[in-house]
N, C-alpha and C positions, 0 to 999 in steps of 0.2 A: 882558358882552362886553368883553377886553379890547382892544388896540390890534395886536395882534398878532393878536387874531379879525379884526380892523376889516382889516385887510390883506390877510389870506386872503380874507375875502369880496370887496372889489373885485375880485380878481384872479378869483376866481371868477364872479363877476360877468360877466367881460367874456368867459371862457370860456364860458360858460352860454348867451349870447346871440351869439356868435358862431360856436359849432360845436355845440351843440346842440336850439338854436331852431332851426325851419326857416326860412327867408324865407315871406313872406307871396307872394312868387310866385316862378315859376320860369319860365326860358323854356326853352321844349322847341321844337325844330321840328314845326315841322307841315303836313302836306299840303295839298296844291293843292286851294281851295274849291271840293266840289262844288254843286248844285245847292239851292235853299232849302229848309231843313228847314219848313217852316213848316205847309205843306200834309199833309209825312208824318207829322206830328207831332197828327191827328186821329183815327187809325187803327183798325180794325176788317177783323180777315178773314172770309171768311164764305165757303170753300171750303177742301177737304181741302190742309193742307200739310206742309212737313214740318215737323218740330219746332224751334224756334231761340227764340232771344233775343226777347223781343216788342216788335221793331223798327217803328215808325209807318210807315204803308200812306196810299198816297194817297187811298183809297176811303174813303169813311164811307157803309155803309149806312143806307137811308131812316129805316128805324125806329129807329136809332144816334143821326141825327140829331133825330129827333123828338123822344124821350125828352131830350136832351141842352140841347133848348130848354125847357124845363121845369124851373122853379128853385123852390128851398124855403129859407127863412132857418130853421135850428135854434141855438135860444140855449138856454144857463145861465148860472145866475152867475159862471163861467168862461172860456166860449166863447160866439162867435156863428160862425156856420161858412154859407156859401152853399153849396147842391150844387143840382147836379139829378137828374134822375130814375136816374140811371141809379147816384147815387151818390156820384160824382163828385166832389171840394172845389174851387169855384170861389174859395172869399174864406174867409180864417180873421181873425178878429179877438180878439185877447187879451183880454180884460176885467181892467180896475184896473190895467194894467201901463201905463204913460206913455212915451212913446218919449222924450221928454226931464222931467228936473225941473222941477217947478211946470208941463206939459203938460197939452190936455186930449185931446190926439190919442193912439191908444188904438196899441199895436204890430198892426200888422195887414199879411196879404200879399194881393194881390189876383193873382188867375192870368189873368184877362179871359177870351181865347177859348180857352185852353187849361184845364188843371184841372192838380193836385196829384199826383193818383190818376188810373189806368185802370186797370181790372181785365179780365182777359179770363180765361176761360173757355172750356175743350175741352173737348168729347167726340169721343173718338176725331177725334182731328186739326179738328171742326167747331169753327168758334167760334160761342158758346153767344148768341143776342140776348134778352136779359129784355124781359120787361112791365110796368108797372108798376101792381102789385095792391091798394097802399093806401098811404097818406103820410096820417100822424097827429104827433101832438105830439112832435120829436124823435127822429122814426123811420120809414122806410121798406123797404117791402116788395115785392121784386119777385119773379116766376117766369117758369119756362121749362118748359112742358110738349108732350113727341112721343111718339110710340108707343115710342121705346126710352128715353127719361130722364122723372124728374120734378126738378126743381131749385127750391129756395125759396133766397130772400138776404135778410136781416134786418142792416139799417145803424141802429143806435141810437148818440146823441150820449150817452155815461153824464155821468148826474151826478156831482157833486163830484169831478169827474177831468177831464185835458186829454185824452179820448180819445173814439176815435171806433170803435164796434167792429162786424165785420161777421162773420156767418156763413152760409156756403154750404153747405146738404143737399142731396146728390145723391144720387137713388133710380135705379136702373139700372133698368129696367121693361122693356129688351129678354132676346130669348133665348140672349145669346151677351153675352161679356165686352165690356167697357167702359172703356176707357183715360182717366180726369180729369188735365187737366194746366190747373195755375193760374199767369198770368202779370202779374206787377206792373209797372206803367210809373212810375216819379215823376218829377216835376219841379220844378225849383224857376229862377228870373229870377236870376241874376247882377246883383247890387246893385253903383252905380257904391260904391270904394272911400273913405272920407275920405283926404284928402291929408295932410299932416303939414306945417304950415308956421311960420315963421319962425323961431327960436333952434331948435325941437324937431329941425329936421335935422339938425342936427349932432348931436345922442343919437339919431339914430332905428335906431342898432345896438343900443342899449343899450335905448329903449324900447319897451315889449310896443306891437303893435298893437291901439289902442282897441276894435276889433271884429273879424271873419275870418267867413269863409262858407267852410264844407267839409263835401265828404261822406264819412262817416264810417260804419264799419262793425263788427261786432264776429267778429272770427274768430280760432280758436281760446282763446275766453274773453280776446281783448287787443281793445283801442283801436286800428285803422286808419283813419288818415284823408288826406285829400287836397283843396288848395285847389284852390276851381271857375278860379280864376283861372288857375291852373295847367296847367288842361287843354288840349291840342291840341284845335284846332276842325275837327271832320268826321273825327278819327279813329278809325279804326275801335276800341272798347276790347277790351282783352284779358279773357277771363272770369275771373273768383274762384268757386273751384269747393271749396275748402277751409274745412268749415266752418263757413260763414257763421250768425251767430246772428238779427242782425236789419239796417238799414240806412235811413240817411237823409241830410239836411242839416240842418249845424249850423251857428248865429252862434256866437258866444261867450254869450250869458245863453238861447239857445231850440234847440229841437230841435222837425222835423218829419220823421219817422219813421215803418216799417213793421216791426211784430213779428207773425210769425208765433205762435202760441199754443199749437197741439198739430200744424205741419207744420215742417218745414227748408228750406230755402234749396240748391237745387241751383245755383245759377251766378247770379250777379251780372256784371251790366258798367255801367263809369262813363264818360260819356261827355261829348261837350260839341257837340252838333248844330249849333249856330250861335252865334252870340257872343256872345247875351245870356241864352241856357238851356244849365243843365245836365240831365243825366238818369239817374237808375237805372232799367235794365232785373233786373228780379227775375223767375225762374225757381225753382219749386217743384217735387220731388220726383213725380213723375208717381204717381198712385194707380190698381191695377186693379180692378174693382169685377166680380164677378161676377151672375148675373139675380138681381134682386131685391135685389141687396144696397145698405146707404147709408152712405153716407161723410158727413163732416163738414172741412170748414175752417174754423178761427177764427184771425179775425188784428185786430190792433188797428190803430190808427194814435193816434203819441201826437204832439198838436199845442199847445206849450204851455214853460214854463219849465225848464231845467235845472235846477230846484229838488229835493235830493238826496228830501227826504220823497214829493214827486208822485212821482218815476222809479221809488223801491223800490217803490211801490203795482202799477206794472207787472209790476216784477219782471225777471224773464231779464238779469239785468244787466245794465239800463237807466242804472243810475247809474254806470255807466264812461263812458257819454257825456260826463261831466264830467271833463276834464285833467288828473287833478292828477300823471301822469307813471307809469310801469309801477313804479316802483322808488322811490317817495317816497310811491306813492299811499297806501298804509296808514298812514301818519304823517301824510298831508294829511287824511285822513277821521275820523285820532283827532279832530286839531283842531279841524277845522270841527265834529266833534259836540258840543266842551265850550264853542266860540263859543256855540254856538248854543244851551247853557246856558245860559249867562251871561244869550243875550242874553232868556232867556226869565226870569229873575229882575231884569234890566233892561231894559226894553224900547229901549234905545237901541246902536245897534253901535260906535261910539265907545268908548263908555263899556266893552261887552263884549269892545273891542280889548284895554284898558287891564287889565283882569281878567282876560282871556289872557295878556298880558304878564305878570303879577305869577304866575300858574300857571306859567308856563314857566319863568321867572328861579328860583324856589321850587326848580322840578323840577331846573333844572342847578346849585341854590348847591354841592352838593356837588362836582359837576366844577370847580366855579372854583374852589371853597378849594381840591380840590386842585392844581390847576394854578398858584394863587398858591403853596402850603406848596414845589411844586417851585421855584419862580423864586427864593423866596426862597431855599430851600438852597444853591440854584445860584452866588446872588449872595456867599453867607456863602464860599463856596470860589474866591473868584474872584480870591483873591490868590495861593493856593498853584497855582491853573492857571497863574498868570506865571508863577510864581517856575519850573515845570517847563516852559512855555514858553521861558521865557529861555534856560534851562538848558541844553536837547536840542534848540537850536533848529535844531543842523548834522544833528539824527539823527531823522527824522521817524520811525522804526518804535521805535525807544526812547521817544520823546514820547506816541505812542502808549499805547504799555505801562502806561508810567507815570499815563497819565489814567486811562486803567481801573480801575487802582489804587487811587488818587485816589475814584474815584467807590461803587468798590463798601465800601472803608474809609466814608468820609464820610454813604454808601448814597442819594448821589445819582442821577437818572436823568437824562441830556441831555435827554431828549424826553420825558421826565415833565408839563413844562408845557404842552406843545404835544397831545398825545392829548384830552386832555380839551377841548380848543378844537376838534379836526377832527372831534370826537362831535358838536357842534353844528352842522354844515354839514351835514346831513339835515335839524335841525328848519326850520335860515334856509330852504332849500330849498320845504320841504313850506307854512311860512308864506305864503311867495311864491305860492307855486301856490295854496293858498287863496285869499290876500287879490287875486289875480286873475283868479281862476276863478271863483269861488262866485257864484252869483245873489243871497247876501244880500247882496253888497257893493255891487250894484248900488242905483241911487238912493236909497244908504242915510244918512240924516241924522249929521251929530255934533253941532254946532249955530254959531250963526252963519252964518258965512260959508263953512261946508263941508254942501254938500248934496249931495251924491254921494262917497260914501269909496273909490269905485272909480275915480274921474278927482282927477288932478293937483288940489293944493290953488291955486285960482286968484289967493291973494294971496304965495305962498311964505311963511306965516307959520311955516306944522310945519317943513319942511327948515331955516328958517332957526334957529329955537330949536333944530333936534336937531343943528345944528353948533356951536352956542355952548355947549352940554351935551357935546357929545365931545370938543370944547375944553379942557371942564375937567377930565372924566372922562381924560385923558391926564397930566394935572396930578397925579393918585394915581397913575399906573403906576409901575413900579421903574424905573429908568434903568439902565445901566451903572456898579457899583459898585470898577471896577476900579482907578480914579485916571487911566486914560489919558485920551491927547486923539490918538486914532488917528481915521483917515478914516474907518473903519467905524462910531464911536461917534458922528462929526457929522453921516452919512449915518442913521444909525437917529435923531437927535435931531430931523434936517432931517423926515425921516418922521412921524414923532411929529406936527409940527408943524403940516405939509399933509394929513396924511391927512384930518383931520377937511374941509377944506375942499375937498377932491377928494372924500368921499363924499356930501357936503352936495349937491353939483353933480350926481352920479349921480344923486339922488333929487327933485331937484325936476321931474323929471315924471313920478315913478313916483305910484303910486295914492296918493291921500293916505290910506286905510288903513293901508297898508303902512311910510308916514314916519311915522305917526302913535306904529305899532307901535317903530318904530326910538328915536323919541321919547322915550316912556316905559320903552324897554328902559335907553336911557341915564340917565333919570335913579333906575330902580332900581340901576343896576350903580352910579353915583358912591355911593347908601348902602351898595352891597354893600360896594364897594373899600373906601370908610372904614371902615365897622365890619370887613373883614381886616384890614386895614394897624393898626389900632389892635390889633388881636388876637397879630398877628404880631411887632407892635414888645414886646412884650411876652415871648413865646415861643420868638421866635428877632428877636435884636436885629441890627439892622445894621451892620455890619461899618464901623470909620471908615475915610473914604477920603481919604489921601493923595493931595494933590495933584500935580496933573501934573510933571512936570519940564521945564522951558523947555530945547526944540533949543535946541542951539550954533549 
């Protein structure tokens, strides 16, 4: 990466995080608070209504409630998960995952008197009250039997998975048709924010947010998402009726989600009932069941790590829950897949950055020698551009003429140097979004004094090394070979000079993954530049330059 890469990227850089990162909130207006969600927010109907959204009812039937007092701890080596009878997730607890490094407090969400999940259940506009028929190791069984339905619901915690899967059979046993309509309620507690304080405010345009809470969605095969933060409180949400594939809440390293498995998603709405929860109302395709006939719904719930190997296990394209951008994402996913080679032939991610780095540099040597073979040629004709300069300088369309000239003789390309440098502002791009997205970078060791490669290096050692290496890695570029001492040439020198210490300063509180990367890029590109430059000086020799001429 040259210095003229190094330039493009700041400048990208500040675009990148200022007109197409979102904010981490938004203010919207929003309506006059009504009344507490808190009470509607236990819900159960249990008379014919009409069909809508499955909005919390102030009622909770006896038997709703009964079951609902009724708790079961189901673990794996994965998950510990609280529910009760009815189903329900009261408390998810991660297993092995540390909320902070060197931790022994485990990631875990607790929902108290509310739950995760409600499920509800119609026939023919009734909603449907289970029993609960048996709770065994990891698994519960409920039913619902009347003279027109039989209904069974089977909640198994699976092993070696972050999920939780349910299936509902429903046997029609009346003499006339039967209308199934299944209705999802989530929730999830609006986590207070971390603040960003002292130097870091002043980059916190420039710095990703350490963590985010949003709910997210998959429709039409893309990534939608939306911070809770965000949301107006008590307004009414608008529905998503375009097909929706699955829906949940994400952090940034976890996802707690609802995949339907063999139904659709007829309407979705995101809401935010009071100020510390949000809510997905999920709405499923209505099924009509004639006498004796039985239907099935299988839906999962995946409660556990944006970890790309767990989500594919899912499937339904689960692994776009992870960011890496609609239009970089395929180049984020080559990457993370040959990290995660690496890191599998070394078990350490540091180290697996640095063998990225040298994969990558490898892959673009060909774009940079060309981009060097263009600067150089450029430089070798940079006396005869005076001399036509000088020349035509009262006739700018003759000037013209005559560089063209000039260029296609000589078989120069002005922007020969520069192409080959804007091919690589996909991979800087897609790298980013890896080294800040991925769950492996999460409290991932390098050694010493870096124990997490996704948070800022906390002594400035990477940023500072990888500005004393850009330093010199500027020291091999070609300069202006023309003999002048014009404004322009002490403005690119002035450049030259500060770049490295303006990018230095961008990156000391980006992920130290990501300096790390920057690190090692620079101290391959300084063996690149010299083994060109020694190549070059050879094959195309540099032009002597005649010193400047002292104004009068």
């Amino acid at each position: 990466m040259d210095f003229r890469t190094l330039i493009g990227i700041c400048l990208m850089i500040i675009v990148y995080f200022v007109f197409v990162v979102p904010p981490a909130t938004q203010d919207r207006p929003s309506p006059e608070p009504d009344e507490s969600s808190s009470s509607r927010e236990q819900a159960e109907l249990s008379a014919p209504t009409e069909r809508k959204a499955p909005q919390p009812d102030r009622v909770v039937r006896p038997e709703i409630s009964e079951l609902r007092r009724k708790n079961f701890v189901f673990s794996t080596d994965r998950l510990r998960l609280g529910l009760n009878a009815l189903g329900e997730i009261q408390s998810i607890e991660v297993l092995n995952y540390a909320v902070e490094p060197q931790s022994e407090e485990q990631v875990a969400w607790d929902f108290r008197d509310r739950a995760f999940n409600e499920t509800r259940l119609f026939i023919n506009d009734r909603q449907v009250v289970f029993s609960l028929k048996e709770a065994s190791e990891n698994q519960i069984r409920l039913e619902a039997r009347s003279s027109d339905f039989v209904i069974e619901r089977l909640i198994e915690l699976q092993p070696n998975a972050y999920a939780l899967a349910v299936t509902d059979r429903v046997k029609n046993t009346a003499l006339t048709r039967a209308i199934v309509d299944l209705q999802i309620l989530l929730r999830k507690e609006i986590e207070d924010e971390k603040k960003v304080e002292g130097i870091q405010r002043f980059f916190a345009f420039l710095v990703p947010p350490a963590d985010y809470q949003q709910a997210v969605w998959l429709q039409n095969s893309n990534l939608k998402k939306d911070f809770l933060s965000s949301l107006a409180i008590h307004k009414e949400p608008d529905p998503i009726t375009e097909l929706v594939g699955w829906s949940g809440f994400s952090t940034k390293y976890f996802f707690l989600g609802f995949i339907p498995l063999n139904a659709s998603i007829e309407e979705l709405r995101i809401s935010r009932r009071s100020e510390d929860w949000a809510s997905q109302e999920l709405r499923l395709f209505q099924r009509q069941l004639l006498p004796d006939e039985t239907t099935e719904y299988r839906y999962t719930y995946y409660l556990g790590p944006k970890r790309m190997q767990e989500l594919e296990k899912v499937g339904f394209e689960l692994g776009k829950v992870i960011d890496f951008g609609r239009w970089i994402g395929p180049i984020s996913r080559l990457l993370l897949t040959m990290l995660t080679i690496f890191h599998s032939w070394i078990p350490n991610y540091g180290i697996a950055i640095i063998l990225l780095t040298v994969f990558v540099k490898c892959l673009l040597f060909p774009l940079t020698y060309k981009s060097a073979v263009s600067m150089r040629k450029l430089s070798i004709v940079q006396p005869k551009m005076k001399e036509i300069r000088d020349k035509f300088k009262n006739d700018q369309k003759r000037m013209q003429t005559e560089m063209m000239a000039l260029y296609r003789k000589e078989k120069v390309n002005p922007i020969g140097g520069c192409l080959p440098i804007l091919l690589q502002f996909p991979i800087f791009f897609a790298l980013y979004r890896v080294f800040y997205e991925s769950f492996e970078m999460r409290h991932a060791e390098f050694f010493w004094w870096i124990q997490d490669l996704s948070a800022r290096d906390p002594w400035f050692v990477i940023p500072v090394l990888m500005t004393f290496l850009m330093y010199f890695q500027q020291k091999l570029m070609p300069m202006p070979t023309t003999g002048e001492d014009n404004e322009m040439v002490r403005i690119q020198k002035a450049m030259f000079k500060w770049m490295p210490i303006m990018f230095g300063v961008f990156m000391l509180f980006f992920p130290s993954g990501l300096t790390l990367y920057f690190l090692s890029n620079a101290a391959i590109s300084i063996a690149q530049q010299y083994f060109v430059n020694k190549r070059l000086d050879v094959i195309m020799p540099r032009p002597e330059i005649k010193p400047a001429k002292p104004k009068s």
